[in-house]
C-alpha positions in Angstrom: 30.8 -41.4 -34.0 28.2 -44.0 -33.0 27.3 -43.6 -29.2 28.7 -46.8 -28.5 32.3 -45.8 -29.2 32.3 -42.5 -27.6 35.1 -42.3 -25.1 32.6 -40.7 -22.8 30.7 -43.8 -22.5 30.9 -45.0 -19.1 31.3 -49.0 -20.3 34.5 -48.0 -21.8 35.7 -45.9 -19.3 38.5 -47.4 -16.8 37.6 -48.0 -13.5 38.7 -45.7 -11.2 40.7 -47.5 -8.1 39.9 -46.7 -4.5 43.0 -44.4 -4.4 41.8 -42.3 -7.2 38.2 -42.5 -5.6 39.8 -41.5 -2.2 41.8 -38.7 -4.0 38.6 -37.2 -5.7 36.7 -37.4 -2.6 39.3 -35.2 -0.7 39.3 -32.7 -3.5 35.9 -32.4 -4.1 35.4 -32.0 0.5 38.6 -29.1 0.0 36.5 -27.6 -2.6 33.4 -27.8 -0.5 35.2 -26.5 2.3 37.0 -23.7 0.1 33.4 -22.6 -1.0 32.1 -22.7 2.3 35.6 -20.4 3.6 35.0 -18.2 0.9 30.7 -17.8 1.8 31.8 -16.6 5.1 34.9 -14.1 4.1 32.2 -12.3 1.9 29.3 -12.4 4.5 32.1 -11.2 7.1 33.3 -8.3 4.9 29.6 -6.7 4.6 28.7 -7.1 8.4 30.0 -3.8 10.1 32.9 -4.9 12.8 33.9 -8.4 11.4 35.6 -7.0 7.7 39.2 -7.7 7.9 39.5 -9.8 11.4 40.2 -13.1 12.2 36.4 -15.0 12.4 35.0 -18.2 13.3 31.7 -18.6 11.6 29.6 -18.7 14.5 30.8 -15.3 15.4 30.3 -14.6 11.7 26.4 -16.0 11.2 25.7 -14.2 15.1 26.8 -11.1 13.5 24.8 -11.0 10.4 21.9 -12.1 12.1 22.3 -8.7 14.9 22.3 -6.7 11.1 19.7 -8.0 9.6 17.2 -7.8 12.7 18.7 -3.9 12.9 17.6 -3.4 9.5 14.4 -5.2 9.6 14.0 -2.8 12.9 14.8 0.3 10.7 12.6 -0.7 7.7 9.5 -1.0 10.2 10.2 2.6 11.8 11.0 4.0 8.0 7.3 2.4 7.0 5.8 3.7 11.0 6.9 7.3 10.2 5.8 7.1 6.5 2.3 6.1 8.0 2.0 8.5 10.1 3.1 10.9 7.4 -0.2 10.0 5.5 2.1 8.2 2.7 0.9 5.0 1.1 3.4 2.1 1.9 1.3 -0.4 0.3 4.2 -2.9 -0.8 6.9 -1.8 2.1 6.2 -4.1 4.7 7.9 -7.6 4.7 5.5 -10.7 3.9 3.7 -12.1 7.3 6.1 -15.1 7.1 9.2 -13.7 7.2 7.7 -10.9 10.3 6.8 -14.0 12.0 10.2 -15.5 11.3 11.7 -12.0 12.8 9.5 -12.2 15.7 10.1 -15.9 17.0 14.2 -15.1 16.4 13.6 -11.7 18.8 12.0 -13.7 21.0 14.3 -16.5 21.1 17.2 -14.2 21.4 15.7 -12.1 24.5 15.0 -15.6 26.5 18.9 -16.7 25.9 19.9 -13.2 27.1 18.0 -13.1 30.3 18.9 -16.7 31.0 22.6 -15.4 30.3 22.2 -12.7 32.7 20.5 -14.9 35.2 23.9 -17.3 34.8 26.2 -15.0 35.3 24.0 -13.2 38.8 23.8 -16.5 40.2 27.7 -17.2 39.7 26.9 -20.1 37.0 28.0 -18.0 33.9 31.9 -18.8 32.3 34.3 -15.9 33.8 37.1 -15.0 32.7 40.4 -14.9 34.3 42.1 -11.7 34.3 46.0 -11.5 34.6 
């Protein structure tokens, strides 16, 4: 069949109306969303603590980012001890980039938590009301 008078040609396809258009974009944002659900169920059931409970995705990313500087933390006293063992670990450490990365997050992190404690000393943190 000539290229011409293929049916997937977009000349002799009907136009779609804006209801159609509207309808598409919702399933195609559900889909989106759906994906993006489903991204944070499987990060969520990996990170100790958070498998199984009810999660917003902040607490989600927050708790994957404590694992992964825990790791990171482990790996560099695995490689320390291995040193200091007198083994090689030529090709243990992480790339420069990604230590730097680690280091400016650490940092980061430590400043919101001393401003944090510094809130809640000074009576300007969020309490909480008992009952």
């Amino acid at each position: 069949m000539p290229e011409s008078q293929s049916p997937t040609n977009a000349a002799d396809r009907p136009r779609l109306t804006e209801a159609q258009k509207k309808e598409n974009h919702i399933r195609s944002e559900q889909k989106r969303r759906e994906a993006i659900r489903e991204g944070f169920d499987r990060l969520a059931s990996i990170v100790p603590g958070l498998e199984g409970q009810g999660r917003s995705e902040a607490v989600v990313l927050g708790g994957a980012i404590k694992l992964m500087r825990e790791k990171i933390v482990e790996r560099q006293q695995i490689i320390a001890d291995a040193k200091a063992k007198g083994i090689d670990t030529t090709g243990w450490e992480l790339d420069k980039e990604t230590m730097e990365a680690c280091a400016r997050q650490m940092e980061r992190t430590l400043a919101e938590d001393r401003q944090a404690a510094n809130e809640e000393e000074n009576g300007n943190g969020m309490e909480v009301k008992k009952e």
